[in-house]
Steps between C-alpha positions, in 0.01 A plus 500: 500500500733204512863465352519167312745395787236451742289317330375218620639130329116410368463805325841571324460060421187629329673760287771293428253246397291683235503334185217691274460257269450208780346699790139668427543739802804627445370868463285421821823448690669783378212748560524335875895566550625748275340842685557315847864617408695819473601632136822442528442132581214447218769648271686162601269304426370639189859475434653171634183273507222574233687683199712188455177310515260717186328671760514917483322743692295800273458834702188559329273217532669431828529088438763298431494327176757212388566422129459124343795297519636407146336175362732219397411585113602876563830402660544234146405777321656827677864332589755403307511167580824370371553131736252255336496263789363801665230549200443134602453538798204765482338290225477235729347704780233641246456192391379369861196732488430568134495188384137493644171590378358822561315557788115451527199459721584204668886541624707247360654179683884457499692165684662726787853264484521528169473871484789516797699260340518683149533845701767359738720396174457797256604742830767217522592566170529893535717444779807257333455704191910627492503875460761745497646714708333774379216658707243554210493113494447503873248726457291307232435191660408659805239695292404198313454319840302761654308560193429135470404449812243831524343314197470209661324610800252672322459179292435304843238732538274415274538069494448251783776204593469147486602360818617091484315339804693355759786757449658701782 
């Protein structure tokens, strides 16, 4: 057994790196590192690294599980949203991916500048949106940023991009 201290730099990179919702062997990593190390050290981790990140361990199925991260819609829905340049803000970042059709058989074709462009300026937009002082503010446009861009990656998922020719 190994205290988290001695770790090598690839494999506490790799924990730090987990993202559950982006990585599709994040439980494969964790089944790799987590009994390579003592119990006071997984403690840490379980602690420090994946409970801030969704992920929990159950005793009884002995697997790690991690929970959704809110959608953009939840966070409308569930907080009380009280800066409307911040409502803005999110509505323009759901607008970027559901202002398209559904998805089908055949992925659909999107102009890759285009797409960065109108991502680039609604995050833009989030970012000069004045706030308070007040953390909860703080707070909800960094959850409407992460939850935007969560839904956007699994959006990119399912199209293909347009690239101009002659670009680099």
């Amino acid at each position: 057994m190994q205290n988290i201290y001695n770790l090598n730099t690839d494999a506490i990179n790799r924990l730090t790196g987990i993202d559950p919702t982006l990585s599709p062997d994040w439980q494969e990593i964790l089944e790799e590192i987590i009994p390579q190390l003592d119990e006071e050290s997984q403690t840490i981790v379980k602690n420090t690294i994946l409970s801030p990140k969704g992920i929990t361990y159950s005793k009884s199925t002995g697997k790690f599980f991690a929970q959704k991260p809110k959608t953009l819609a939840q966070i409308l829905q569930s907080s009380a949203l009280h800066n409307k340049q911040l409502i803005k803000a999110a509505h323009l970042l759901q607008d970027i991916y559901q202002a398209t059709p559904p998805p089908s058989d055949t992925p659909q074709s999107y102009d890759a500048l285009l797409f960065i462009d109108e991502l680039e300026s609604a995050l833009s937009y989030l970012d000069k949106v004045p706030i308070s002082s007040e953390r909860h503010e703080h707070k909800q446009r960094n959850a409407i940023r992460a939850a935007s861009l969560y839904e956007i990656a699994d959006w990119i998922d399912t199209i293909t991009f347009k690239m101009p020719k002659n670009i680099r």
